[in-house]
Each structure stands twice: as structure tokens, then as C-alpha cells.
Backbone bond lengths (Angstrom), bond angles and torsions (degrees), N, CA, C in turn:
res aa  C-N    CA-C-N  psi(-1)  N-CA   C-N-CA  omega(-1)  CA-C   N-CA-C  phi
1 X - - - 1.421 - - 1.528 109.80 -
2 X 1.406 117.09 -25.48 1.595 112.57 -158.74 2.026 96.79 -88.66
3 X 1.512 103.97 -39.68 1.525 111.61 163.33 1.410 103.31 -50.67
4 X 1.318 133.59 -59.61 1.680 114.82 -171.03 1.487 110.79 -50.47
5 X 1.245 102.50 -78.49 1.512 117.10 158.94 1.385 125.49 -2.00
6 X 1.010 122.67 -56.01 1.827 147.77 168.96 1.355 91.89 -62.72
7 X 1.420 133.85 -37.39 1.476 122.91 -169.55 1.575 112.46 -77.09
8 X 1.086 115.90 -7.73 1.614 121.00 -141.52 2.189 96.47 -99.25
9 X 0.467 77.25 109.87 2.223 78.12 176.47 1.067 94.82 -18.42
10 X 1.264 134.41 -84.09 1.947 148.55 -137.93 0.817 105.87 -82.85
11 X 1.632 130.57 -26.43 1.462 124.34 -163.52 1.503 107.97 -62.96
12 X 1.607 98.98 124.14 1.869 96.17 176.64 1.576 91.85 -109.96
13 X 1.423 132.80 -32.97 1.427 103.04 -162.04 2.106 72.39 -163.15
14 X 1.674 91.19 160.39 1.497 89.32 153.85 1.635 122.26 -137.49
15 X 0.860 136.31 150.35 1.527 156.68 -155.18 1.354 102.47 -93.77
16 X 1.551 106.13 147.76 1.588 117.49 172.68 1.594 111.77 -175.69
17 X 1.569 112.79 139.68 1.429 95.48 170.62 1.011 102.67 -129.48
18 X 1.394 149.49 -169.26 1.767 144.62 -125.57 1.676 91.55 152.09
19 X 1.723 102.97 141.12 1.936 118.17 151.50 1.589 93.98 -40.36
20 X 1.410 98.87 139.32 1.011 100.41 149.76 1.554 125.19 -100.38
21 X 1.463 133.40 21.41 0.976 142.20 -173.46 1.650 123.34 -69.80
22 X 1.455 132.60 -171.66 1.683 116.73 -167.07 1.802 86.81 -93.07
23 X 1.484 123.56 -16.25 1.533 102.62 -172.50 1.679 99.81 -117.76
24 X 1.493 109.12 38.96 1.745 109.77 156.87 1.322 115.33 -100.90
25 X 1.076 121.32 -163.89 1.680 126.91 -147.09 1.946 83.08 -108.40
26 X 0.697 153.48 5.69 1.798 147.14 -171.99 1.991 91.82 -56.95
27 X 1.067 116.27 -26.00 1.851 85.38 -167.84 1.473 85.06 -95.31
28 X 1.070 135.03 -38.07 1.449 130.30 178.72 1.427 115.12 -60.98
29 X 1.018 140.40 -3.99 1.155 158.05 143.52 1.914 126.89 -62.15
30 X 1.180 72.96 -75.62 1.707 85.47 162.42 1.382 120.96 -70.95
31 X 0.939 132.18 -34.22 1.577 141.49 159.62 2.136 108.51 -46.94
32 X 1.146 103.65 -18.45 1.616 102.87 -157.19 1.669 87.09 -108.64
33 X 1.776 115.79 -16.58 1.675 122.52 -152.26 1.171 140.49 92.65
34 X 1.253 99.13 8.09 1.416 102.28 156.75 1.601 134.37 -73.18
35 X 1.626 129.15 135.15 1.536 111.30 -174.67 1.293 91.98 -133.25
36 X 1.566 90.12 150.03 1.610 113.51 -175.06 1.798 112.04 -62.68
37 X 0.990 99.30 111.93 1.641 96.91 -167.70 1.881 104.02 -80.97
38 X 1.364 109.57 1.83 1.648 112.30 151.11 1.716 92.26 102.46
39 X 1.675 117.99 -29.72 1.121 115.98 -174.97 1.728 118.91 -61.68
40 X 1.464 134.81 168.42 1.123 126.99 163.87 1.789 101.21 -135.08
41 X 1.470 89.04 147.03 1.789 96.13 -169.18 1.640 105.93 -80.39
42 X 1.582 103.99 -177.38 1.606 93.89 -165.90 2.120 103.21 -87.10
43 X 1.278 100.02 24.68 1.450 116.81 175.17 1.423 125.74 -117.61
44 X 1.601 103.66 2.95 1.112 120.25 172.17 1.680 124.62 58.99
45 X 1.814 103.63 37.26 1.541 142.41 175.09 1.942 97.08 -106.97
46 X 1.232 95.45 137.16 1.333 119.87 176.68 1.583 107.47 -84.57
47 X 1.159 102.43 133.44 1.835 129.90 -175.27 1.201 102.84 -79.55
48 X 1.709 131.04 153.84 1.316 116.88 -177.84 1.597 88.22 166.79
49 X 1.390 108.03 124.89 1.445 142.87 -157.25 1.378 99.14 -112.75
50 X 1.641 115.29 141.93 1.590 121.57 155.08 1.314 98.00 -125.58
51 X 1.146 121.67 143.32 1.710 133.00 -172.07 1.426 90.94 -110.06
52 X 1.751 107.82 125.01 1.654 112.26 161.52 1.430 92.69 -73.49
């Protein structure tokens, strides 16, 4: 998805939030470039940006 994405003109960055718990996806995330942008959603999932 992040290769399509990269293909696209406009794309500046793409968005995602995830548990933040020890058995959610956060290193698999961050492992790919994503960073915790510190925010928390109104579901209480962690925010986290990859910049094309």
C-alpha cells in the first residue's frame, strides 16, 4: 500500500492509528516508518504518520 501511495502526485505522508498496547502492531508500524505523532484518537488508538 505505501508503494502505491508513493505513486500517487499529492501524496505527502499517510496516516494510521493502531492499540497502543505490548500485543498491537506499533513496532510493525514503526519498523515500515511510521512515528507516533504523540496524538491519541477519540478511541483511544495511537496516531502515527509516514512522510513520502
Amino acid at each position: 500500500m505505501v508503494d502505491y501511495v508513493r505513486t500517487r502526485p499529492a501524496a505527502r505522508r499517510i496516516g494510521t492509528s493502531y492499540q497502543g498496547d505490548a500485543d498491537g502492531p506499533s513496532s510493525f508500524y514503526e519498523r515500515i516508518g511510521f512515528v507516533p505523532t504523540g496524538e491519541v484518537d477519540e478511541d483511544g488508538k495511537t496516531e502515527a504518520v509516514l512522510e513520502l
